[in-house]
C-alpha positions in Angstrom: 165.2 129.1 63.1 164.2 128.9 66.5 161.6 130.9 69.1 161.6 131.0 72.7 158.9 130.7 74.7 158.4 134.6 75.0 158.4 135.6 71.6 156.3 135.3 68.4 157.0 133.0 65.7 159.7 134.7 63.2 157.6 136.6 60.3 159.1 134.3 57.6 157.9 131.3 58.9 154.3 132.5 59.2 154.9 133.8 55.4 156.0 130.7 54.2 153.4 128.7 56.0 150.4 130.8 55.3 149.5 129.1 51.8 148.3 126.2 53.9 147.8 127.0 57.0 145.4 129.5 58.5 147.0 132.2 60.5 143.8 132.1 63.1 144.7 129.0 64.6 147.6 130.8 65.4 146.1 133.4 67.2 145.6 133.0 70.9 142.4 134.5 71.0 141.0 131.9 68.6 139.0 129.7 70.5 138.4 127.1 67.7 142.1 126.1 68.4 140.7 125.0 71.8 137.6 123.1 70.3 139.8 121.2 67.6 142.1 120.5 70.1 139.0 118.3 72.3 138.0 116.5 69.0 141.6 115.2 68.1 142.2 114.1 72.3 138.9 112.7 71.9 139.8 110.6 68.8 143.2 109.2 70.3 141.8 108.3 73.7 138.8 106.4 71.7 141.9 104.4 69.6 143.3 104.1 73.1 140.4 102.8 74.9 139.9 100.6 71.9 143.2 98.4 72.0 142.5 98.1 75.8 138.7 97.4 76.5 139.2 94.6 74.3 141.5 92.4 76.5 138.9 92.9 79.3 136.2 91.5 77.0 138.7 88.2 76.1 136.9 85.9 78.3 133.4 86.8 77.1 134.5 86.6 73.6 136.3 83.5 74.2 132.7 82.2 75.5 130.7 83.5 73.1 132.5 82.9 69.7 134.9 79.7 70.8 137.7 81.5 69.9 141.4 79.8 70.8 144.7 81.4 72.3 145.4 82.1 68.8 142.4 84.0 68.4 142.6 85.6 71.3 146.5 86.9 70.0 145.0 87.8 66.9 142.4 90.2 68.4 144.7 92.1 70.1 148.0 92.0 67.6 146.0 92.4 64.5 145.2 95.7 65.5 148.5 96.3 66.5 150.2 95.5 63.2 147.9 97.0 61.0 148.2 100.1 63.1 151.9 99.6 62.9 152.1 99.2 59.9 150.6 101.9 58.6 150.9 104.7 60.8 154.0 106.1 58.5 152.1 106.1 55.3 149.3 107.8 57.3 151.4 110.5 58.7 152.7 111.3 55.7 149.3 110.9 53.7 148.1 113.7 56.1 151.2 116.0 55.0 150.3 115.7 51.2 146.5 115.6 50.8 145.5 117.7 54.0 145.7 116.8 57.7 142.2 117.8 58.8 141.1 115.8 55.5 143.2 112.5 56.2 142.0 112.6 60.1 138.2 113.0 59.1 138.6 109.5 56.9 140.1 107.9 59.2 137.9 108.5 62.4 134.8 107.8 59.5 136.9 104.3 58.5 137.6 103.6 62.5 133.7 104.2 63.4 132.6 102.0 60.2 135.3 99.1 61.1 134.4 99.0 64.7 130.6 98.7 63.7 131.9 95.5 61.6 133.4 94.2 65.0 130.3 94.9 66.9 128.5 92.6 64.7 131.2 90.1 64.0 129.9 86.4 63.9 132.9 84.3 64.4 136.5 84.8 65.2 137.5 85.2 61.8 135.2 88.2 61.0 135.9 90.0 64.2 139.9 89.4 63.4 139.3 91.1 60.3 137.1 93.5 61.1 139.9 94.5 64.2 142.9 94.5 61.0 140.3 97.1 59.4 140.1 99.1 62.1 143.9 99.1 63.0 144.1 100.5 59.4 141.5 103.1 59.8 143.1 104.1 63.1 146.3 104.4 61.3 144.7 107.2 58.8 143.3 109.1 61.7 145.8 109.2 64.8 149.3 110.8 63.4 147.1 113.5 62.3 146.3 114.2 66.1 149.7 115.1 66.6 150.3 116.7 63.6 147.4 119.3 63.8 148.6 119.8 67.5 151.8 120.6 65.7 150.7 122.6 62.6 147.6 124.7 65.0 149.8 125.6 68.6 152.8 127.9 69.0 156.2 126.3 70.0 155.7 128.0 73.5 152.1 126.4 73.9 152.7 122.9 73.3 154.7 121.9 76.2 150.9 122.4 78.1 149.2 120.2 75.2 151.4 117.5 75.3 150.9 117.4 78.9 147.1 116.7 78.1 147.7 114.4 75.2 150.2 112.3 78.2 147.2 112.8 80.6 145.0 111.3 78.1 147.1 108.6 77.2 147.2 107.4 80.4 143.9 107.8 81.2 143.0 106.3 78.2 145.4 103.5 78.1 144.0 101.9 81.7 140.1 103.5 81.9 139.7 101.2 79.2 139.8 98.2 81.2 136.9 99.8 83.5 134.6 100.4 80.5 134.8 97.0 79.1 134.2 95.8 82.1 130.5 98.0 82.8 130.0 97.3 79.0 130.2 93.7 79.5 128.7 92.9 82.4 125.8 95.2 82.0 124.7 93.0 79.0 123.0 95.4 77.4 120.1 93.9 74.8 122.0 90.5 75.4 124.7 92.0 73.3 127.1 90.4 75.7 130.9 91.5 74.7 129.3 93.7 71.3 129.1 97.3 72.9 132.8 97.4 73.5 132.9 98.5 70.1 129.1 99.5 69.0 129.8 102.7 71.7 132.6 103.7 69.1 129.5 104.5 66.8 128.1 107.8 68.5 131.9 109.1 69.7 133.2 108.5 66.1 130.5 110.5 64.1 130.4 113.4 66.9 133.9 113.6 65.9 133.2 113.5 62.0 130.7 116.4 62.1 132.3 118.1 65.2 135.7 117.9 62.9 134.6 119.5 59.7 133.5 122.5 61.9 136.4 123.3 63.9 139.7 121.6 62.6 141.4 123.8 60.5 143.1 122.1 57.0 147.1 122.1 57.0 149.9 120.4 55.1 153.0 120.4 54.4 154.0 123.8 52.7 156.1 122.1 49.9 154.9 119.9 47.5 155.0 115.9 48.1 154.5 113.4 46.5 153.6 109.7 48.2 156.5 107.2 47.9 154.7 103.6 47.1 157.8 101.9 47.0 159.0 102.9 50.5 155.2 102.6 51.3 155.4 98.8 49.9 159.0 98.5 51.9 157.8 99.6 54.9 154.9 97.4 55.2 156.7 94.1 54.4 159.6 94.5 56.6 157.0 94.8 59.4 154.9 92.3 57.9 157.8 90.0 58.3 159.3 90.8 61.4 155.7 90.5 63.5 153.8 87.6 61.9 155.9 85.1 62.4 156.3 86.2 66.2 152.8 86.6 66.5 151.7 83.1 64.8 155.4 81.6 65.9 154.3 79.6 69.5 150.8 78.7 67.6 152.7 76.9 64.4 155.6 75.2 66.4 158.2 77.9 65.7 158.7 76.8 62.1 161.7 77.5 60.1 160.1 79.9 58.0 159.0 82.2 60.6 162.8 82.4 61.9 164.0 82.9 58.1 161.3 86.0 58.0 162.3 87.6 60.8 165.8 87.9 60.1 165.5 88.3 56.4 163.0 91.8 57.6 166.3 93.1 59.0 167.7 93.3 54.9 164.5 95.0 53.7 164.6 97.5 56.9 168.2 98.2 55.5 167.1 98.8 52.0 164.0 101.4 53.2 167.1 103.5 54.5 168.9 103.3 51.3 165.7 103.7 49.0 165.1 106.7 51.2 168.3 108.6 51.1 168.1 108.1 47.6 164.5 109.0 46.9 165.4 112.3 49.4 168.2 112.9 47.0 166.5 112.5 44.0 163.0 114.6 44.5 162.7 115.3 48.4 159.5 113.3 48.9 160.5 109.7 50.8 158.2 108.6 52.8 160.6 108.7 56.0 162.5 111.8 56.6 165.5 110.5 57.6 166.8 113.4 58.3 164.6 114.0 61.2 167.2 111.3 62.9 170.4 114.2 63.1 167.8 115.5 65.5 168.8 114.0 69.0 166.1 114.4 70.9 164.2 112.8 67.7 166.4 109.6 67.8 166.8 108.9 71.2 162.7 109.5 71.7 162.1 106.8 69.2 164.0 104.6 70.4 162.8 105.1 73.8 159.4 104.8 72.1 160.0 101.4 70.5 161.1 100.0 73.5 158.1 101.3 76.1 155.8 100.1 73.6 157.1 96.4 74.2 156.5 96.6 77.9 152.9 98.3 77.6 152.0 95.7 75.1 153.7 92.4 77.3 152.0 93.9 80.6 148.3 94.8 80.0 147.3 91.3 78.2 148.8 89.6 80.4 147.7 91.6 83.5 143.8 90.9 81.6 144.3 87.6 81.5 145.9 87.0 84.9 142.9 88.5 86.0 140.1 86.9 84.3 141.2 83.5 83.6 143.9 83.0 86.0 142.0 84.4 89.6 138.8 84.2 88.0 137.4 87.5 88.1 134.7 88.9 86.6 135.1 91.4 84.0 133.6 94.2 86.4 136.1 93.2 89.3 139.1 93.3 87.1 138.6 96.3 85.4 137.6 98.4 88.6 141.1 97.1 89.6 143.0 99.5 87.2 141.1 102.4 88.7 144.1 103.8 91.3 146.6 102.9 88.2 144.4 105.3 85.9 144.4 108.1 88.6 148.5 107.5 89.3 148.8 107.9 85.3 146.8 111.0 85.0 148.1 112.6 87.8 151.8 112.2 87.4 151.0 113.1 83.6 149.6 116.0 84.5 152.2 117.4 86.8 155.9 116.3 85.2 155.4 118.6 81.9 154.2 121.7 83.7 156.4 121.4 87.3 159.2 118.7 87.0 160.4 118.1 83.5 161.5 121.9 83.5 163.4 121.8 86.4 164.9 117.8 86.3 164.8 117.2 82.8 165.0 113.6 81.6 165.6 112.6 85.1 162.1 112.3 85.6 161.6 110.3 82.9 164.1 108.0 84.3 162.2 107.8 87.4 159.8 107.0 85.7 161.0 103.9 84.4 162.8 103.0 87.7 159.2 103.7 89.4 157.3 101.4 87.1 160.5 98.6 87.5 159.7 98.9 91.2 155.7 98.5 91.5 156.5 95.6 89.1 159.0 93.8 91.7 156.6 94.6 94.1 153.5 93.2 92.0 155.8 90.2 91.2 156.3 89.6 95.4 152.9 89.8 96.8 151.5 87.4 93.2 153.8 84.7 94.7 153.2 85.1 98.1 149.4 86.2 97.6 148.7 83.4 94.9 145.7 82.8 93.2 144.0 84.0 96.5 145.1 87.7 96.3 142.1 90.7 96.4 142.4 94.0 94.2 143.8 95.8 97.7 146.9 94.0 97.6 147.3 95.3 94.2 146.7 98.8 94.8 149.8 100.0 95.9 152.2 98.3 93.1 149.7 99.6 90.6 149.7 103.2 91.8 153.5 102.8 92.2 153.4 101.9 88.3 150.9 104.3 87.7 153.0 107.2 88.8 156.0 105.9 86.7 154.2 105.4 83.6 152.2 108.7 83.9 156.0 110.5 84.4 156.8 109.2 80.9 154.1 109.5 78.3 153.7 113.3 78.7 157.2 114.4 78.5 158.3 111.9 75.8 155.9 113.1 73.6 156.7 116.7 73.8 160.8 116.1 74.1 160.8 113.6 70.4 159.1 116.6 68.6 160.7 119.1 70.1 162.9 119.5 67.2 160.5 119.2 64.5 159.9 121.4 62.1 156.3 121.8 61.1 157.1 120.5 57.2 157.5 117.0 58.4 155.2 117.1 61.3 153.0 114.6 59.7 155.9 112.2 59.0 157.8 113.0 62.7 154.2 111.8 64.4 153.6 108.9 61.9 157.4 107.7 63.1 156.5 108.4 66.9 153.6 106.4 66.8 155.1 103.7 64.7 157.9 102.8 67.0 155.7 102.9 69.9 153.1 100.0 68.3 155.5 98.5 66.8 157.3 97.6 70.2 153.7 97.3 71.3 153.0 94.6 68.3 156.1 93.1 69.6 155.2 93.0 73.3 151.9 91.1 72.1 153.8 88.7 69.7 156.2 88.0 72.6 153.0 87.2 74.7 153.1 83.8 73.1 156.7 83.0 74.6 156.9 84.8 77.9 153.4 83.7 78.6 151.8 81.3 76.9 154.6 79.3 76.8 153.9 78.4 80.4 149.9 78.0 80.4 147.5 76.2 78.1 144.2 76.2 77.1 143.6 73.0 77.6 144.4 73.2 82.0 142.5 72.1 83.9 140.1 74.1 86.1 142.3 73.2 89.1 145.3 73.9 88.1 145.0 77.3 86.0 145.5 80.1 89.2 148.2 78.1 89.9 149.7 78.1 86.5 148.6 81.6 85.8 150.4 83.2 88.8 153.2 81.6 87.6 153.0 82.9 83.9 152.3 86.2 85.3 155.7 86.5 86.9 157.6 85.4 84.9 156.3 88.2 81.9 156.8 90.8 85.0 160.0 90.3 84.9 160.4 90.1 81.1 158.6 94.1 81.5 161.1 94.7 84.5 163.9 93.8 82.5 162.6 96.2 78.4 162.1 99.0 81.6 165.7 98.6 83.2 166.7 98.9 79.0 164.3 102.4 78.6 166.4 103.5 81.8 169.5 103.4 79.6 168.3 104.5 76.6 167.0 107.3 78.0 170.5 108.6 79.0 170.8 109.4 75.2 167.8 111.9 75.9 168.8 115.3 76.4 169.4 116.3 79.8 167.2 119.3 79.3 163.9 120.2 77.7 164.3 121.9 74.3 162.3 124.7 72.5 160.1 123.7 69.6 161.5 124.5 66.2 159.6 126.7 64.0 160.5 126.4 60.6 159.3 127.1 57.2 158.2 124.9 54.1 161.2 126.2 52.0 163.8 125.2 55.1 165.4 122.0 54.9 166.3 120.3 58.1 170.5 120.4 57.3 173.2 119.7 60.3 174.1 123.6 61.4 170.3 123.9 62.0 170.0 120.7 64.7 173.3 122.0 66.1 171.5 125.1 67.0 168.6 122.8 68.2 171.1 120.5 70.5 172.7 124.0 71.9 169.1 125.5 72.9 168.7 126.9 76.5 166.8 124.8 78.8 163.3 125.7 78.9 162.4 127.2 82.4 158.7 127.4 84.2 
């Protein structure tokens, strides 16, 4: 069931595979592979860029439209729970109807949405418009990782996912930057608008671009969408995140604390309607199965849990910036440039030089990197005050920078490791999940670990004061979800796998993920 990185895939799993997926792709001469491969990184780092340009824009917006702290939330977490809370039906949308077919609507739908928030004219339309577009993004990102999954060899994608980490990280903080040009350029007096009119010409170069070089896959055996784990799914994150995200706003009320725990009993019936809708004709929605698969289980969790401290720090860190110090969009974003170089270059280099030869120790460094630049950020912020200067901030960024870029690359590659290609779509629409869920979760816990200590109604005076303050404190809420990652991450295993290969007639049973958990390491 498995390859290694010097030989071909077995001949029965290209058999069983060739009904729907084209045997060039698989070919290392094809270049096409290549081409695809640019138009689906181009499409995540345009979802990437989107959640963070936005909180560079806040204060413009804020200007502009009136919007409150509420608003403000609801910019940044709407997008984040729709997102969320679709991303699994997406996946597995992709695996049933067509990978290439499912990615095409949704970059179409994110390119549409985003022209709706360009031309929002309140806060209410450009909340909506933001919900739309978390939807559409949900459609159109699993099937990045799936058509990774379904086009490269197992023995290629270690060097992929190194790109797709290098591209997370450089999209994740060169967003900032953008905004920043974006807004302060002003172009036609559009003010904060061309944040999200430039998604216009990238999204339908990447619907005609797509149709040309992505080549159509699914999943070789027959499925057919679960609605009721689809309706399941959806409420149980519906509950669990809107009442954290509206909690501070509405006075913590009584409902909003019944919700959240009563999401915990629907989460528990999805895992019973699954194993019984697996049972009865092998189509659920979440392949729980996927879960005997260690590397699988521990990734997610490691996943969820990131996705809480990326989603506390960079709103925050926006709005420490802009409406704590004071700075202008341009000077804030320019700030994250040596965090965006630290990311991309420590992405870059752990896949292909140190996760071979450390294994998940350097994803632990990671972690214990990024909990260091954050102690150090946390020091000079008191000391500094509301009088520190982007230098003072370079070297605790870069130290984070480096942390965070030793993680996303690796991660990726070592959760679907042990996937086989039938449930790629559902493995990446899990991955992605956990990770904006925890990231929904970091923005809905914005409201306690930071706006709990500031309000909009300070004044002028005393918000640096009050915003240095707030800052720290959510540093050390991150400092404290990275010390948990660090642990978690001990559940990781010790060495890089080889990718599965598998057929659409194999079912993922427990002899196979013994042979996974038992696979050499993989060597450079």
């Amino acid at each position: 069931m498995t390859s290694s990185a010097s030989e071909s895939p077995p001949v029965t799993a290209a058999t069983r595979t060739a009904s729907t997926e084209p045997a060039t792709p698989r070919d290392p001469a094809d270049r096409r592979r290549w081409f695809a491969l640019a138009i689906v990184m181009t499409a995540a780092f345009m979802d990437l860029v989107d959640v963070t340009i936005v909180n560079i824009a806040i204060p413009s917006i804020t200007r502009d439209t009136g919007a409150s702290f509420a608003s403000i939330q609801w910019i940044t977490a709407g997008y984040a729970l729709a997102f969320a809370a679709g991303l699994i039906t997406g996946g597995r949308l992709g695996d049933i109807y067509g990978r290439k077919r499912l990615f095409l609507l949704g970059i179409g739908g994110f390119t549409i949405a985003s022209a709706l928030c360009g031309l929002a004219v309140n806060p209410e339309m450009l909340v909506a418009s933001r919900i739309l577009q978390g939807g559409m993004a949900a459609l159109m990102v699993p099937q990045v990782l799936s058509i990774v999954h379904a086009t490269f060899p197992a023995h290629e994608r270690g060097k992929v996912f190194g790109l797709f980490g290098a591209i997370v990280g450089l999209g994740a903080v060169s967003g900032p930057l953008l905004g920043a040009l974006l807004t302060e350029w002003n172009f036609f007096g559009l003010e904060w608008r061309p944040i999200f009119l430039i998604n216009l010409p990238v999204g339908i170069a990447g619907l005609l671009l797509g149709r040309k070089f992505i080549s159509e896959s699914k999943a070789p055996k027959a499925l057919r969408l679960d609605l009721a784990g689809v309706a399941l799914v959806t409420l149980g994150l519906l509950m669990l995140l809107y009442p954290l995200t509206r909690g501070r706003d509405l006075d913590w009320p009584l409902w909003g604390h019944v919700s959240m725990a009563a999401s915990l009993l629907v989460f528990a019936a999805l895992i019973v309607f699954e194993r019984r809708k697996a049972d009865r004709d092998g189509s659920p929605l979440i392949e729980l199965t996927l879960f005997r698969v260690k590397s699988f289980a521990a990734g997610t969790a490691v996943q969820l849990t990131f996705g809480v401290a990326l989603g506390i720090f960079f709103l925050v860190w926006t709005l420490y910036l802009q409406m704590g110090l004071g700075w202008s969009a341009l000077k804030a974003g320019s700030t994250g440039i040596p965090f965006s170089i630290a990311v991309s270059v420590a992405a870059g280099v752990s896949v292909q030089k140190l996760v071979p030869r450390f294994g998940r120790k350097v994803l632990q460094a990671g972690a214990l990197l990024m909990i260091a630049g954050l102690l150090l950020y946390i020091w000079e912020a008191g000391r500094y005050g509301p009088d520190i200067s982007p230098w003072q901030m370079v070297l605790p960024l870069v130290v984070m920078g480096l942390g965070m870029g030793l993680i996303v690359a690796p991660l990726t590659d070592a959760v679907l490791s042990g996937v086989p290609k039938e449930h790629a779509g559902s493995a990446s629409g899990l991955i992605n999940t956990v990770q904006q869920m925890g990231t929904a979760l970091g923005l809905g816990l914005v409201s306690v670990v930071f706006f709990g200590s500031v309000s909009d109604r300070l004044p002028p005076e005393a918000r640096g004061a009050a915003f240095v303050d707030a800052f720290q404190q959510s540093l050390w809420w991150v400092a404290g979800v990275l010390a948990v990652i660090f642990l978690v991450m001990f559940a990781l295993p010790a060495r890089p796998r080889m990718h599965l290969e598998a057929g659409g007639d194999d079912e993922l049973a427990p002899p196979q993920d013994e042979a996974v958990s038992k696979e050499p390491a993989l060597t450079s």
